[in-house]
DSSP file (Angstrom, degrees, kcal/mol; ACC not computed):
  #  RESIDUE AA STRUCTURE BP1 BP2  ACC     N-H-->O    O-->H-N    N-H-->O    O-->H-N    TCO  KAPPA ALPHA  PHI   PSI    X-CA   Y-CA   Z-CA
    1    1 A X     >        0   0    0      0, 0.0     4,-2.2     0, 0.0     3,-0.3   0.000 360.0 360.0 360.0 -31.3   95.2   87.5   70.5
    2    2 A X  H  >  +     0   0    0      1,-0.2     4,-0.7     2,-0.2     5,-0.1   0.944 360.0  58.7 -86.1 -40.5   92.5   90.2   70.9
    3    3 A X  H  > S+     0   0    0      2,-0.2     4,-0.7     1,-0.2    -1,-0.2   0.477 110.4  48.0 -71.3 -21.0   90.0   87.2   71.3
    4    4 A X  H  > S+     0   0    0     -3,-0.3     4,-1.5     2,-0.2     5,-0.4   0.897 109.9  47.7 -85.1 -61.6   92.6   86.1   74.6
    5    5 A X  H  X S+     0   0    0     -4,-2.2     4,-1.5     2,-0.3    -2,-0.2   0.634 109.6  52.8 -61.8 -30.0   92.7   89.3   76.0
    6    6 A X  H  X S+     0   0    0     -4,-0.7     4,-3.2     1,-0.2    -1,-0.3   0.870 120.2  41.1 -33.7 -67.8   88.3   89.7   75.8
    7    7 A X  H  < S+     0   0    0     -4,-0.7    -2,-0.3     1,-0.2    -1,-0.2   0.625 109.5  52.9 -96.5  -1.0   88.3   86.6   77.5
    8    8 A X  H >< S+     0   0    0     -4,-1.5     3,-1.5     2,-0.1    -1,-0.2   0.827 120.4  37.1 -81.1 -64.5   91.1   87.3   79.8
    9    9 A X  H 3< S+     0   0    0     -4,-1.5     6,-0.2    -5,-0.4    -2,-0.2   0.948 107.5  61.3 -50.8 -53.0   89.2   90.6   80.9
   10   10 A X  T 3< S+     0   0    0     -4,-3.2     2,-0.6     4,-0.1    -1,-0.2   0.545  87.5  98.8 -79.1  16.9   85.7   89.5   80.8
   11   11 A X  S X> S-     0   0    0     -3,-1.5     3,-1.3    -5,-0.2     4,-0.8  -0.768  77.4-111.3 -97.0 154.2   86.5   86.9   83.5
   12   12 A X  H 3> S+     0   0    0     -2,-0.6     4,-2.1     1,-0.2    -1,-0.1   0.654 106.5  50.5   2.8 -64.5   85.7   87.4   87.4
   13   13 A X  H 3> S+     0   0    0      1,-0.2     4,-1.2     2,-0.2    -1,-0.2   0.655 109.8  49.1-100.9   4.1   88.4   87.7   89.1
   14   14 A X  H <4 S+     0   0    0     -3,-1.3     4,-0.4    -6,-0.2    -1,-0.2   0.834 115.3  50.1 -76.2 -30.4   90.1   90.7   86.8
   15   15 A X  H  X S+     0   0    0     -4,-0.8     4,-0.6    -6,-0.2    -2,-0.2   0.547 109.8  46.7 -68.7 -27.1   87.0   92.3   87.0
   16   16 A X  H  X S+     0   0    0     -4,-2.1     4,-0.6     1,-0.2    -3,-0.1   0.899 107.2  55.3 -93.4 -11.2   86.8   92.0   90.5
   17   17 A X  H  X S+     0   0    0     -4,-1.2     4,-1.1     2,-0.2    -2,-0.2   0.399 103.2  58.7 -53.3 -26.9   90.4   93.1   91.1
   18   18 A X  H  > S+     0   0    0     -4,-0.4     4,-2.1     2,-0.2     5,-0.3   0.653 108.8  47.4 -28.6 -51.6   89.6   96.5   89.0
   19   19 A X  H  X S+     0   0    0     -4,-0.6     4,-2.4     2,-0.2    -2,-0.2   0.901 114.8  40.7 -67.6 -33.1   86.9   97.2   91.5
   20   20 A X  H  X S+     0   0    0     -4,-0.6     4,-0.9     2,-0.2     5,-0.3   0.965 114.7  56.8 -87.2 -52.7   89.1   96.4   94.9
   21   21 A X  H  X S+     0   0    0     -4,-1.1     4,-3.4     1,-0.2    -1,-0.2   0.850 114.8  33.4 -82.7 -57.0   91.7   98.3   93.0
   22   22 A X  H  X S+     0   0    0     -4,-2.1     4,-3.2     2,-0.2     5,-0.3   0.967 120.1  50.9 -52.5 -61.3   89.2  101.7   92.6
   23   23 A X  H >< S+     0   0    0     -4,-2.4     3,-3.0    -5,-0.3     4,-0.5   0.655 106.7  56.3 -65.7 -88.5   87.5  101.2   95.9
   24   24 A X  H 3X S+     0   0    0     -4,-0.9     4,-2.4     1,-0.4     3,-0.5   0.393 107.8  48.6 -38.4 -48.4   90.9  100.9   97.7
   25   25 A X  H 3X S+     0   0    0     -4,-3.4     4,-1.7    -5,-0.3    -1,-0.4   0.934 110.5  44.3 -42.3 -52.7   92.0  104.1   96.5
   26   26 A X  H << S+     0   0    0     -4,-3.2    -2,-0.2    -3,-3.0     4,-0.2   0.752 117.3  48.7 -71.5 -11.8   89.1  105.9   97.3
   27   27 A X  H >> S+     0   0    0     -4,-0.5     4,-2.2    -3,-0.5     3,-1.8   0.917 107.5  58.6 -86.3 -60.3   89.2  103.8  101.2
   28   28 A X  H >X S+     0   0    0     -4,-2.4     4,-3.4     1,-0.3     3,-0.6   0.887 110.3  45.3 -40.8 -75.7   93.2  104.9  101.2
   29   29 A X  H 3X S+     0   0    0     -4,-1.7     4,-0.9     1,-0.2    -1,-0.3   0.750 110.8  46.8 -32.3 -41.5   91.6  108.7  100.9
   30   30 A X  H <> S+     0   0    0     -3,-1.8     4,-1.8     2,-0.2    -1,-0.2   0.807 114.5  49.8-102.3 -40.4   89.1  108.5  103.4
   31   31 A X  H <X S+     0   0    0     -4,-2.2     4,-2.3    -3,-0.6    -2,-0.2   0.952 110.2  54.2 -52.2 -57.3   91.8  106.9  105.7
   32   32 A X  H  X S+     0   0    0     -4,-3.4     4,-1.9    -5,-0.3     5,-0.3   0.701 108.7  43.5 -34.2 -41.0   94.1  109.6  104.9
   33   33 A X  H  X>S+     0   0    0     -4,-0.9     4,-1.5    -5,-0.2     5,-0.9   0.785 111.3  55.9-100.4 -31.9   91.9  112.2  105.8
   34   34 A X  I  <>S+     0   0    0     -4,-1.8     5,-3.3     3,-0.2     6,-0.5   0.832 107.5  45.9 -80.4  -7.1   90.8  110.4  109.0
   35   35 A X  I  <5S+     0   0    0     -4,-2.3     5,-0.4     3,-0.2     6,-0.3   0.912 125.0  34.5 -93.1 -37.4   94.4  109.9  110.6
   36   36 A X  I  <5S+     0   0    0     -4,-1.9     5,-0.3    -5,-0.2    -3,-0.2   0.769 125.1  42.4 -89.3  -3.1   95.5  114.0  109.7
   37   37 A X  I  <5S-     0   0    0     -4,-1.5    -3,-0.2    -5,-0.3    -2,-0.1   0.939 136.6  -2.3 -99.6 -33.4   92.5  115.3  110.2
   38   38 A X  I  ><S+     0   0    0     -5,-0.9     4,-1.6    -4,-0.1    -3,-0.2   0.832 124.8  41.1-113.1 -36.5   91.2  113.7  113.2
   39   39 A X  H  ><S+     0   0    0     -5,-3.3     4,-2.6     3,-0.1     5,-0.3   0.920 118.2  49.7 -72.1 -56.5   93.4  110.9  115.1
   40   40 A X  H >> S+     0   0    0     -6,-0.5     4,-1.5    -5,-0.4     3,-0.9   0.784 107.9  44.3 -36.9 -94.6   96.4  112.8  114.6
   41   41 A X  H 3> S+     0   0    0     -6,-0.3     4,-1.0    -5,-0.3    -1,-0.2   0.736 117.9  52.6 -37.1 -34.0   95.6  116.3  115.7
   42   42 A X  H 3X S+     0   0    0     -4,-1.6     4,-1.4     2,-0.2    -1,-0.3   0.806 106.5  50.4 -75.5 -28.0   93.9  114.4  118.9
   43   43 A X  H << S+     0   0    0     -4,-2.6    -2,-0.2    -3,-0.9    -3,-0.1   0.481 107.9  55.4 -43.4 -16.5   96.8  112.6  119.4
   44   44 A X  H  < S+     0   0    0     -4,-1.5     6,-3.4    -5,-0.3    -2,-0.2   0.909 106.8  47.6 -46.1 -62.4   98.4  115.9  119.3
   45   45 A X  H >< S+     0   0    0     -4,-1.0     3,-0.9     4,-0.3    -2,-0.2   0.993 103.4  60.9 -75.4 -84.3   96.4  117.5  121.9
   46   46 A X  T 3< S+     0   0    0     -4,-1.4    -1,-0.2     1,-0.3    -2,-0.1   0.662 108.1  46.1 -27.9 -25.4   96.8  114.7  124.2
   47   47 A X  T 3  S-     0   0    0     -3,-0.2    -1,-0.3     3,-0.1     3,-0.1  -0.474 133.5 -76.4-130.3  74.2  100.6  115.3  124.2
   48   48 A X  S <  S-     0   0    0     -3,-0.9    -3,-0.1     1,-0.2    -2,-0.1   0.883  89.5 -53.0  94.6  82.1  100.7  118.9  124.6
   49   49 A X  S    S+     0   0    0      1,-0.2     2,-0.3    -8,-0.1    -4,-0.3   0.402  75.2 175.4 -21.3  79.6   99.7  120.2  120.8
   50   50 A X        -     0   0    0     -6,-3.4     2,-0.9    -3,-0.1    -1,-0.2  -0.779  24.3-161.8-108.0 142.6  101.8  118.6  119.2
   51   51 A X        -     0   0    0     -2,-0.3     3,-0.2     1,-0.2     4,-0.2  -0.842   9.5-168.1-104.2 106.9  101.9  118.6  115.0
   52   52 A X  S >  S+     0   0    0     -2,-0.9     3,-1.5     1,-0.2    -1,-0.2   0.787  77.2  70.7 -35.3 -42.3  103.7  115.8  114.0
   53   53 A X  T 3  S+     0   0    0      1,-0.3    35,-0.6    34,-0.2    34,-0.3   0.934  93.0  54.7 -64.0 -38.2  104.0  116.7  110.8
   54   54 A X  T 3  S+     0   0    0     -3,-0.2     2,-1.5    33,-0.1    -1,-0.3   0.297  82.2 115.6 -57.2  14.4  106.5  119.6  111.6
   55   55 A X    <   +     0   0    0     -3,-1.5    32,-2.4    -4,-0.2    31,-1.6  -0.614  54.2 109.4-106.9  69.6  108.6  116.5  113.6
   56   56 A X        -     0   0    0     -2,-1.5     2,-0.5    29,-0.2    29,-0.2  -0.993  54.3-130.6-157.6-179.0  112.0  116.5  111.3
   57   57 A X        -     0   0    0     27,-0.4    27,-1.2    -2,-0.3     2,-0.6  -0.992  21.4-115.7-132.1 150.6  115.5  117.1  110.7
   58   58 A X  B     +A   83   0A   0     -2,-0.5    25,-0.2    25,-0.2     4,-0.0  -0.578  28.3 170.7 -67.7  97.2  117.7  118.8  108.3
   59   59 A X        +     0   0    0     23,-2.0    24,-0.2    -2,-0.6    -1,-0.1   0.911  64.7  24.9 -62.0 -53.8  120.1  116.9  106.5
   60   60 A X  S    S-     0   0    0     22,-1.3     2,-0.8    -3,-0.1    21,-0.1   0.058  90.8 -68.2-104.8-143.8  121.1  118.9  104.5
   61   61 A X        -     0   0    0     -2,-0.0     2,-0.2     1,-0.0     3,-0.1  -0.889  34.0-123.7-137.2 149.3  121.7  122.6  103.8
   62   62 A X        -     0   0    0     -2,-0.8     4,-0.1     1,-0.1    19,-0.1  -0.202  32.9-120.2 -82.3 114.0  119.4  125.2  103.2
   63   63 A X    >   -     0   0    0     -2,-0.2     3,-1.9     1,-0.1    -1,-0.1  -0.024  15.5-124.3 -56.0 144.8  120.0  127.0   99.9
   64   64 A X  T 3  S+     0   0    0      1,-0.3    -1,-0.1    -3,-0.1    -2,-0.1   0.681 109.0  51.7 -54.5 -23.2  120.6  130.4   99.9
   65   65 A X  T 3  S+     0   0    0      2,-0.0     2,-0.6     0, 0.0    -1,-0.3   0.092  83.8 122.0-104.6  18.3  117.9  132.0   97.6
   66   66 A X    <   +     0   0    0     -3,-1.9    10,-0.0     1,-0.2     4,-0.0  -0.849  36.9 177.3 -87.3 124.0  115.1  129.7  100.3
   67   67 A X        +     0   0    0     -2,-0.6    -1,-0.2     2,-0.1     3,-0.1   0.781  45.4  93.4 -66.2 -42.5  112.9  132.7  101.7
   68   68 A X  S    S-     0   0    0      1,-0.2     2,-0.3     7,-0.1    -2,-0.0   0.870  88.3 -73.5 -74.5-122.2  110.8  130.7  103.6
   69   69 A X        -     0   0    0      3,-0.1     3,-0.3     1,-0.0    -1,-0.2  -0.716  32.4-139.8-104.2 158.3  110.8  129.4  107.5
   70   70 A X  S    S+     0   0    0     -2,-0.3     3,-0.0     1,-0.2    -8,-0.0  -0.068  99.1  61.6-118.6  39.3  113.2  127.1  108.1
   71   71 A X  S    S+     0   0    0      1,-0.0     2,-0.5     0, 0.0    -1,-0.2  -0.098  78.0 106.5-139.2  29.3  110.9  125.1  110.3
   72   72 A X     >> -     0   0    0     -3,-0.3     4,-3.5     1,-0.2     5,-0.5  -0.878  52.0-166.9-102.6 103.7  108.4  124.4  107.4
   73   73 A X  H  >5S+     0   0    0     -2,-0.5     4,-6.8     2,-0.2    -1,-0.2   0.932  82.2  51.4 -38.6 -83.6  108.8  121.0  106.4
   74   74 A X  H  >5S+     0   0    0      1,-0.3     4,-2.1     2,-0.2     5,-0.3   0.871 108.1  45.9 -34.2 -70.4  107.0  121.3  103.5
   75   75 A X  H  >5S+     0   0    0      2,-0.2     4,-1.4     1,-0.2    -1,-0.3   0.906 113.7  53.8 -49.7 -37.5  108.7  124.3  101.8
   76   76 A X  H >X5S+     0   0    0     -4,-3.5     4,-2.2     1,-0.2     3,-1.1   0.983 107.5  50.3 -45.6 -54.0  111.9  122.7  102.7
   77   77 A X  H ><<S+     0   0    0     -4,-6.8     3,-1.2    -5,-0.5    -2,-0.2   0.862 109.3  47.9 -51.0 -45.6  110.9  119.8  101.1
   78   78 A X  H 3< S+     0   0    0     -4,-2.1    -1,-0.3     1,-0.3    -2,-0.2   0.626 105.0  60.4 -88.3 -17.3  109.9  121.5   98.0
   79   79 A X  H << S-     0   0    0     -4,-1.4    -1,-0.3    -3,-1.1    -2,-0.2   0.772 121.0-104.5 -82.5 -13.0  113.4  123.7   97.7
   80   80 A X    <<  +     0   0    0     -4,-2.2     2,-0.2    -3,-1.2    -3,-0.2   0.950  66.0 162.2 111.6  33.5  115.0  120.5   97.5
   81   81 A X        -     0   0    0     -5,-0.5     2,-0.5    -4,-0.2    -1,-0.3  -0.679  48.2-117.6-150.7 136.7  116.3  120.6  101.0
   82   82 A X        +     0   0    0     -2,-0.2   -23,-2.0     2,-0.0   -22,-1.3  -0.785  49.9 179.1 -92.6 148.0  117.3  116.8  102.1
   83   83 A X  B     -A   58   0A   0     -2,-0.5   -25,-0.2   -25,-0.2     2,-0.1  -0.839  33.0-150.2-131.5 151.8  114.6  116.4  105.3
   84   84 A X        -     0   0    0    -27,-1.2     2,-0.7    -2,-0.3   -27,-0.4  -0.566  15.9-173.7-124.1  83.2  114.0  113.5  107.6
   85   85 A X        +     0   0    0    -29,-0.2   -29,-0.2     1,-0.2   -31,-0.1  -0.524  18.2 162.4 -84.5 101.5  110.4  114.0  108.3
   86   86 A X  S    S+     0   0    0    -31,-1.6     4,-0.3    -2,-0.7    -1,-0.2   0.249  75.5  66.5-104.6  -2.1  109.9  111.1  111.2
   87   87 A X  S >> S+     0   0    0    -32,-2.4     3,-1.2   -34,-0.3     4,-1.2   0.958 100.8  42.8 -76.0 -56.8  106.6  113.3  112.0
   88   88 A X  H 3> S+     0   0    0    -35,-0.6     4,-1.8   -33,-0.4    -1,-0.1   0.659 116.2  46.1 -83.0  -7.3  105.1  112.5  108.9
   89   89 A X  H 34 S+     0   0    0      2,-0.2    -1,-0.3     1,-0.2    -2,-0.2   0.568 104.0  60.8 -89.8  -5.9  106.1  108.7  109.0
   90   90 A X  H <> S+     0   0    0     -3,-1.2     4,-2.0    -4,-0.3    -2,-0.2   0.857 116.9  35.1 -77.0 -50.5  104.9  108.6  112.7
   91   91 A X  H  X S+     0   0    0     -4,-1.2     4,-3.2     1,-0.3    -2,-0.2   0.947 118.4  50.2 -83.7 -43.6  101.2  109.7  110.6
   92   92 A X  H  X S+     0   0    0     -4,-1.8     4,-1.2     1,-0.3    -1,-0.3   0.712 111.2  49.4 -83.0  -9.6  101.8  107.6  107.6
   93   93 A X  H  > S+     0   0    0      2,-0.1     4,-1.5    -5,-0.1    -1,-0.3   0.862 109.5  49.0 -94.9 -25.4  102.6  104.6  109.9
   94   94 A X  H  X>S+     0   0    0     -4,-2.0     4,-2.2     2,-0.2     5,-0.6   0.760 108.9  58.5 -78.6 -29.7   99.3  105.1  112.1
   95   95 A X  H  X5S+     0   0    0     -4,-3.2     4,-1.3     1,-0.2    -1,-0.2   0.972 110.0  44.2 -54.2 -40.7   97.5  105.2  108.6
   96   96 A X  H  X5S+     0   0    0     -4,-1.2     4,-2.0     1,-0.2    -2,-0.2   0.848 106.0  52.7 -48.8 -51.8   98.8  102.0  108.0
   97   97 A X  H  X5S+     0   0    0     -4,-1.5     4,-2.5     1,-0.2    -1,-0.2   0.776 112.2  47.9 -79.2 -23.6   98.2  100.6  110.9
   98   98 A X  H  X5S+     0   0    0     -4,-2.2     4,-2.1     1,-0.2     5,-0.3   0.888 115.9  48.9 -73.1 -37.9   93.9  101.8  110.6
   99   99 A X  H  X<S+     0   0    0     -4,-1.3     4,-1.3    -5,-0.6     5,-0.2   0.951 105.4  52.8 -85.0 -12.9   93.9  100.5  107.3
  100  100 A X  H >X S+     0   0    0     -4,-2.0     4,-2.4     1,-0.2     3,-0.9   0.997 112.3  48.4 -60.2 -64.5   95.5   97.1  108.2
  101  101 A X  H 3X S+     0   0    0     -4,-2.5     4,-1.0     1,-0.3    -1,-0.2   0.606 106.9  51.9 -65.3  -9.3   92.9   96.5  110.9
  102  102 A X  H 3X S+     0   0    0     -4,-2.1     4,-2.2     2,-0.1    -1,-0.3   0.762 110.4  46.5 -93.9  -0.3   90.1   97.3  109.1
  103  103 A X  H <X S+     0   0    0     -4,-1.3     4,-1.7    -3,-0.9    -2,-0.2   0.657 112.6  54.6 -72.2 -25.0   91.2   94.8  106.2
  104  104 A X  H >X S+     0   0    0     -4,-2.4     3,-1.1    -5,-0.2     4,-1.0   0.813 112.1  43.7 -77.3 -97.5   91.9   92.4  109.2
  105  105 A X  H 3X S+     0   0    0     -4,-1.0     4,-1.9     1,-0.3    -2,-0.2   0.668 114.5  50.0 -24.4 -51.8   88.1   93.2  110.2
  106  106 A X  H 3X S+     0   0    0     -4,-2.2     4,-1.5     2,-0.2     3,-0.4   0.979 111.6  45.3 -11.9 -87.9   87.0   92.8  106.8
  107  107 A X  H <X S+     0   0    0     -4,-1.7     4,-1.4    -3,-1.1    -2,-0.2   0.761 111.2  52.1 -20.6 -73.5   88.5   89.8  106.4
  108  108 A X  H  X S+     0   0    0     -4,-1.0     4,-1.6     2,-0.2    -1,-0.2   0.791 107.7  54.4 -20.1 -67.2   87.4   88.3  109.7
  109  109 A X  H  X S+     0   0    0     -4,-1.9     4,-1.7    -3,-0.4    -2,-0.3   0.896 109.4  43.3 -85.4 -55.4   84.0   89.1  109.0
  110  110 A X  H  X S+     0   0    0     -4,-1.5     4,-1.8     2,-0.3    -1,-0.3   0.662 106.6  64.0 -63.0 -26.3   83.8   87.2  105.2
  111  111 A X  H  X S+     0   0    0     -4,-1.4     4,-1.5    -5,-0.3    -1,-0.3   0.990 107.3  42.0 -71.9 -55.3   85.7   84.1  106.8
  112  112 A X  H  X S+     0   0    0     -4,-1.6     4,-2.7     1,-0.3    -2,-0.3   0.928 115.9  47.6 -77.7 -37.7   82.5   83.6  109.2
  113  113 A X  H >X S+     0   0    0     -4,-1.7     3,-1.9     2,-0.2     4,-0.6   0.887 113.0  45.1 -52.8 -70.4   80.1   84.2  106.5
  114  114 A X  H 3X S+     0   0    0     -4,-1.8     4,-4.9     1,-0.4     5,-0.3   0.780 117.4  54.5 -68.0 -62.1   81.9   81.7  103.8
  115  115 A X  H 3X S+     0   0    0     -4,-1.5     4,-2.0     2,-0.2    -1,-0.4   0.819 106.9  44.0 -30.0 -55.9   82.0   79.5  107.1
  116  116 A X  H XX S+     0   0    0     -4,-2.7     3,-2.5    -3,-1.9     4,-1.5   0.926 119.7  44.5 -29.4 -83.7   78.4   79.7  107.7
  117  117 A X  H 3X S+     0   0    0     -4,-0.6     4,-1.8     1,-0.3     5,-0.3   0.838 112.2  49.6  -4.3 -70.2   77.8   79.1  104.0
  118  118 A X  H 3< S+     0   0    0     -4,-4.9    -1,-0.3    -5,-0.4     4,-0.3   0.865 113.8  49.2 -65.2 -25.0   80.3   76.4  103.7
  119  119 A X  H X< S+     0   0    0     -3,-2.5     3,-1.1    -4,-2.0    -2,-0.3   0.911 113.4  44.5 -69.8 -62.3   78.6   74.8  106.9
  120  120 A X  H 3< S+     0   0    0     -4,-1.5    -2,-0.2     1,-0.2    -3,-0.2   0.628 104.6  64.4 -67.3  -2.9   75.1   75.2  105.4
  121  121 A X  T 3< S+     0   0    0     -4,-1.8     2,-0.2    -5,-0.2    -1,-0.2   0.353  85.4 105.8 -82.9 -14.2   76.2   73.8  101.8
  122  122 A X  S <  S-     0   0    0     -3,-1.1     3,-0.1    -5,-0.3    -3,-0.0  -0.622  73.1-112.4 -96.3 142.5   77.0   70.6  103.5
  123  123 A X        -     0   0    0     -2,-0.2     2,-0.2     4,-0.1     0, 0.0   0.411  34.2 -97.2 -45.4-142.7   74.8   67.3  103.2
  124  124 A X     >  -     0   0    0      0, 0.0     4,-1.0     0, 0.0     5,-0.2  -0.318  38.0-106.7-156.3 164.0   73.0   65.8  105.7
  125  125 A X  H  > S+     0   0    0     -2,-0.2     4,-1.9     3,-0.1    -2,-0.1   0.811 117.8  52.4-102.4 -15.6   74.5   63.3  107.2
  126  126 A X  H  > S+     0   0    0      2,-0.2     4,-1.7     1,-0.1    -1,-0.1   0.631 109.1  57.6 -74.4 -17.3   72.2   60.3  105.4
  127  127 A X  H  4 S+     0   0    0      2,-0.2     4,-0.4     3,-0.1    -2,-0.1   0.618 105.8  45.2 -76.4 -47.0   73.1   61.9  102.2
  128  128 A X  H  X S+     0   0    0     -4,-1.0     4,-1.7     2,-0.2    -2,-0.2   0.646 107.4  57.3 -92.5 -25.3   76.8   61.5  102.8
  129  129 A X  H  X S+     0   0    0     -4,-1.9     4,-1.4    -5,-0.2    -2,-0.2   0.955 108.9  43.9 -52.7 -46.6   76.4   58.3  103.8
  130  130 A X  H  X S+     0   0    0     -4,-1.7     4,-1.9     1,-0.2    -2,-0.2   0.821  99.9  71.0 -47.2 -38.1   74.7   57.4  100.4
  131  131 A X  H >> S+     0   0    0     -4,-0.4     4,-3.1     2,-0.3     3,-1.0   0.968 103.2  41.4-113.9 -77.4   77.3   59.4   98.9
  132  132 A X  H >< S+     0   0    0     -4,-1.7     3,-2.1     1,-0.3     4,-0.3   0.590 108.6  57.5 -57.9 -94.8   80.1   56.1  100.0
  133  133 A X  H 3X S+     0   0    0     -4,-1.4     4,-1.7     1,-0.3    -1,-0.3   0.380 110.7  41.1 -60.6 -33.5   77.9   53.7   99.2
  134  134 A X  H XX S+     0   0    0     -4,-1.9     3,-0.7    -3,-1.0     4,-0.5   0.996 118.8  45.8 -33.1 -66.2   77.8   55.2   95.5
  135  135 A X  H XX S+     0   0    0     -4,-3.1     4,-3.9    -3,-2.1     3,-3.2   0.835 116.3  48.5 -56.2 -46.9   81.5   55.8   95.5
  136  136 A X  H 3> S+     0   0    0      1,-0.4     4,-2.1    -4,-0.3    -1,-0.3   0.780 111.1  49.1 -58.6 -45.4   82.2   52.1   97.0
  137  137 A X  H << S+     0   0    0     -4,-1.7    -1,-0.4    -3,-0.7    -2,-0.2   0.341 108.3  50.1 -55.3  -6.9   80.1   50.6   94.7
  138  138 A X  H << S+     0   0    0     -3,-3.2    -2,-0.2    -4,-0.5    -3,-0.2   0.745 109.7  56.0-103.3 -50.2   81.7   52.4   91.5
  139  139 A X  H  < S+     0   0    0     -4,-3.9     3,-0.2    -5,-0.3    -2,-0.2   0.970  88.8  97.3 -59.5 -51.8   85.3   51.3   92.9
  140  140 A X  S  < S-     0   0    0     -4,-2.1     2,-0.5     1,-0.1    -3,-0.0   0.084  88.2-102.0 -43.8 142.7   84.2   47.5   93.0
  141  141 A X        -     0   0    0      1,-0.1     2,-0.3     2,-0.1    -1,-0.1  -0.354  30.2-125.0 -50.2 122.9   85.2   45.5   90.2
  142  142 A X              0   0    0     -2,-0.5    -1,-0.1    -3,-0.2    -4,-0.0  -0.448 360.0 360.0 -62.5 120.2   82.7   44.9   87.7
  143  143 A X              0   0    0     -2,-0.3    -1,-0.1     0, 0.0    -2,-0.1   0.438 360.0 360.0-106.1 360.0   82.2   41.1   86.9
């Protein structure tokens, strides 16, 4: 069983699926930080300075021993206060949408290489012609 699992591991595409798994986390961050720290807050500015994240409403009701503001999102959130933060899904949906298009771009870009590729991997056109006349000749019956 341990002999399965060694060869299970040590193949390709597990190994390379560890790696996309690590670099995608660390792209997810870097996305993260570029939609609240810069598209966001310029999207702010553009409509009047506005923070999205503070963008919710109170479901529920705000316990009595809560100190804080009752227009901090966060500290609500953390007393335990039911919230419907449509600011911060407004940010967590533009995150999506940056990281989608550059996976699209990504993407994009390796289909035309492996085209190329697959375009320069192919014979010649005298080459594939030999090619049938093998194959045709192996199908004939044999006398």
């Amino acid at each position: 069983m341990f002999q399965e699992f060694k060869a299970f591991v040590s193949r390709g595409n597990v190994l390379d699926l560890a790696v996309a798994v690590i670099i995608g986390a660390a792209f997810g961050k870097i996305v993260t930080s570029l939609t609240d720290d810069i598209i966001m807050p310029i999207i702010g500015k553009v409509f009047g300075g506005l923070d999205f994240s503070s963008y919710f409403l109170v479901l529920g009701k705000i316990p009595a021993h809560y100190a804080g503001s009752p227009t901090d999102y966060a500290a609500l959130k953390k007393a335990g206060v039911a919230l419907l933060g449509y600011g911060e899904f407004v940010t967590q949906a533009v995150n999506f949408l940056i990281v989608a298009f550059i996976i699209f771009m990504l993407v994009r870009a390796a289909n035309k290489v492996m085209k190329v590729e697959a375009v320069a991997a192919a014979d010649p056109a005298d080459v594939a012609l030999l090619k049938e006349i093998r194959d045709e000749l192996r199908a004939r019956p044999k006398l």
